[in-house]
C-alpha positions as CSV (number, residue, x, y, z in Angstrom):
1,X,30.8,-20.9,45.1
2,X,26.9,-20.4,45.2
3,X,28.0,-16.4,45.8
4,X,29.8,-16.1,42.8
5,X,27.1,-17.8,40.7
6,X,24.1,-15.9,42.1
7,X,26.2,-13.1,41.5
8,X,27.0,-13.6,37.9
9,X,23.4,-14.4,37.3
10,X,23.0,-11.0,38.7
11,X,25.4,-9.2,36.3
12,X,24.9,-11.2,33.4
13,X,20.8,-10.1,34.0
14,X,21.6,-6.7,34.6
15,X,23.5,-6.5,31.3
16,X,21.2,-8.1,29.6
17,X,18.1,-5.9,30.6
18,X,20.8,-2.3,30.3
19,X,21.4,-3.8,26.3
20,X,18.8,-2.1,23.9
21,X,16.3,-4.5,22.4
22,X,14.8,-3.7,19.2
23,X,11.7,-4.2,18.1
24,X,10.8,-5.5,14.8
25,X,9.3,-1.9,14.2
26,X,12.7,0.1,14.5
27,X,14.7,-3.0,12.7
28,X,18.5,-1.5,10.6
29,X,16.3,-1.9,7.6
30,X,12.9,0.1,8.8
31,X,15.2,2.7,10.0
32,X,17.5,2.8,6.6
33,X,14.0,2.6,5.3
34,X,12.5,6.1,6.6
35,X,16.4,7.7,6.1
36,X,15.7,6.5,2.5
37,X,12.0,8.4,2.4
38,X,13.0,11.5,4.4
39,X,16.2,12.0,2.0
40,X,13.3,11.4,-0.4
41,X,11.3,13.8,0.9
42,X,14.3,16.7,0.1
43,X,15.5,15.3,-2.7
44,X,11.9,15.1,-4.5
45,X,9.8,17.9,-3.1
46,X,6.8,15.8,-1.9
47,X,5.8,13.7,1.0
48,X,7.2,9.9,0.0
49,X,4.1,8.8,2.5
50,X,1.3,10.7,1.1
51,X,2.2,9.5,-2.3
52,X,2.6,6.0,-4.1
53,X,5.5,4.7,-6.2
54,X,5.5,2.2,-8.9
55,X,8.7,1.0,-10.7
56,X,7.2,-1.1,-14.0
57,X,10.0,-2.9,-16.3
58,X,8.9,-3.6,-19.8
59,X,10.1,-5.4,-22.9
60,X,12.1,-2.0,-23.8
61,X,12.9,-0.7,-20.4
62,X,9.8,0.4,-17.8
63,X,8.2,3.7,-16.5
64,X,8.6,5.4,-12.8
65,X,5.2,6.0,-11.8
66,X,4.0,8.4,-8.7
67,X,0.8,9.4,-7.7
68,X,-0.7,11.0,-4.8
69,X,-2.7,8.8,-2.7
70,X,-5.5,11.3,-2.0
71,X,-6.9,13.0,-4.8
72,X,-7.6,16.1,-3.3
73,X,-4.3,16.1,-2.9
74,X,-3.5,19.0,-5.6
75,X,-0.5,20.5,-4.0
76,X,1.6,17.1,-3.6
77,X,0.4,16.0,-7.5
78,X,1.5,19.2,-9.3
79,X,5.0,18.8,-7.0
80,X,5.2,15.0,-8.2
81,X,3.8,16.6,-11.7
82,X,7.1,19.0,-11.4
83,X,9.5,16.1,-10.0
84,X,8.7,13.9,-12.7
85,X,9.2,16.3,-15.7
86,X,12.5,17.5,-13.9
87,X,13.7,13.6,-13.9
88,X,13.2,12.7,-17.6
89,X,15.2,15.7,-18.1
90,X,18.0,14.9,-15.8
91,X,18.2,11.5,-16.5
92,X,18.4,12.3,-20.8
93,X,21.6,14.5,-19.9
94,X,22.8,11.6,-17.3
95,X,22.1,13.4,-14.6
96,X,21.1,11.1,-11.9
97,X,22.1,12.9,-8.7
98,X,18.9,12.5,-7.2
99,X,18.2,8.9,-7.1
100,X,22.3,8.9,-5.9
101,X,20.7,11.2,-3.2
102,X,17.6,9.8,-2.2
103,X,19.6,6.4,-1.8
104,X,22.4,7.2,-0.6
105,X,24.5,5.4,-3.2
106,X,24.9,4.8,-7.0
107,X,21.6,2.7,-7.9
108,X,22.4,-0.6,-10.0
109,X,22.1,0.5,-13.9
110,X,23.5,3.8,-13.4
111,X,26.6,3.5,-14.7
112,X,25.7,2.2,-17.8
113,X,22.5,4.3,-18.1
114,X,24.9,7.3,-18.1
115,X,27.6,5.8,-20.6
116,X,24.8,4.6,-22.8
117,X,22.5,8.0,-22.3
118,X,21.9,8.4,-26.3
119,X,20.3,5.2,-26.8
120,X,17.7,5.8,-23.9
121,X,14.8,7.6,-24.2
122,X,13.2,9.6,-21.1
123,X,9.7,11.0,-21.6
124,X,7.2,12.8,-18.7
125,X,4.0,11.4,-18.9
126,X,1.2,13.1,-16.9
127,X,-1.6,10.5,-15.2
128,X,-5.1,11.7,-13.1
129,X,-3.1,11.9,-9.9
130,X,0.8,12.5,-10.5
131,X,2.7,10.9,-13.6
132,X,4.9,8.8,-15.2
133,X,8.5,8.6,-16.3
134,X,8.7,6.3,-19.3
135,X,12.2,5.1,-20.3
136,X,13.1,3.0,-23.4
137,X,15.4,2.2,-25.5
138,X,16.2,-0.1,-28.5
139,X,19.8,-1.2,-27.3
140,X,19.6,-4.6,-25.0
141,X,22.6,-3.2,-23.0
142,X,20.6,-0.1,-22.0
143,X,17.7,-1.9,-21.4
144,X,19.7,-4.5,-19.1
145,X,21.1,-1.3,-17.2
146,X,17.3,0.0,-17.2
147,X,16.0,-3.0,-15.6
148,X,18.4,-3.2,-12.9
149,X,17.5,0.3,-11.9
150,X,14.2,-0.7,-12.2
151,X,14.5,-3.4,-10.0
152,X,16.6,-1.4,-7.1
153,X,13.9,1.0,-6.8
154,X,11.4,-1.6,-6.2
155,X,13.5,-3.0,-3.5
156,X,14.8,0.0,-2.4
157,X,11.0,1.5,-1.7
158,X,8.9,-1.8,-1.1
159,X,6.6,-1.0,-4.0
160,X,6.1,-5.1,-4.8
161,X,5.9,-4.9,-8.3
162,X,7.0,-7.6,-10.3
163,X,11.1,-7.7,-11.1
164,X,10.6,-9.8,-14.4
């Protein structure tokens, strides 16, 4: 009887110490996380850890706001310059494949930013170091749709800017 149980003590610890253990650092999420910012990465044309996102909702919808986080950083602000400009345009003919891409999945709001892409206005905004995406519209349905966008994003890339 003691045989048996020391060996399944044995076993039972040898199984245990064969399983993986994960650390809080390499979590499902931090690893969905960094698939999320290398797929960001291809889809945008700039490094998602040299730069900073911001995801601001307003009265009338909000702005998408990326800037380098070193000035110096010329290169990465003109391609974040380029991205941005590219977006308002994409998103005014309801093209929202990147975001789809960089996400893997159709963000909240999409749908119904796409069916209600004439009442939604898209315009690129340049700032010191990257730019802005502002997107407004007058129609509360469209701004509903805008907002949970909005909000995805923030969750999506842990900018912690407020949801309301």
């Amino acid at each position: 009887m003691k045989m048996i149980l020391v060996v399944a003590l044995t076993a039972g610890l040898s199984t245990q110490s064969a399983q993986k253990t994960e650390s809080p650092a390499k979590s499902p999420t931090h690893d969905a996380h960094v698939q999320m910012e290398e797929r960001g990465g291809k889809g945008m044309g700039f490094s998602q850890t040299s730069s900073t996102h911001h995801f601001l909702i307003k009265a009338d919808g909000g702005t998408i706001e990326v800037s380098v986080k070193q000035g110096a950083d010329l290169a990465s602000r003109d391609a974040i310059r380029m991205h941005l400009a590219h977006i308002a345009k994409a998103f005014q003919s309801g093209d929202f494949d990147i975001p789809m891409f960089v996400h893997d999945t159709v963000p909240p709001g999409v749908p119904q930013m796409k069916r209600l892409q004439k009442q939604i206005r898209y315009s690129f905004e340049e700032s010191p170091n990257g730019g802005r995406v502002v997107i407004s519209s007058g129609n509360q349905e469209a701004v509903s749709a805008i907002h949970n966008f909005l909000r995805f994003q923030i969750e999506e890339h842990k900018t912690g800017d407020p949801t309301n």
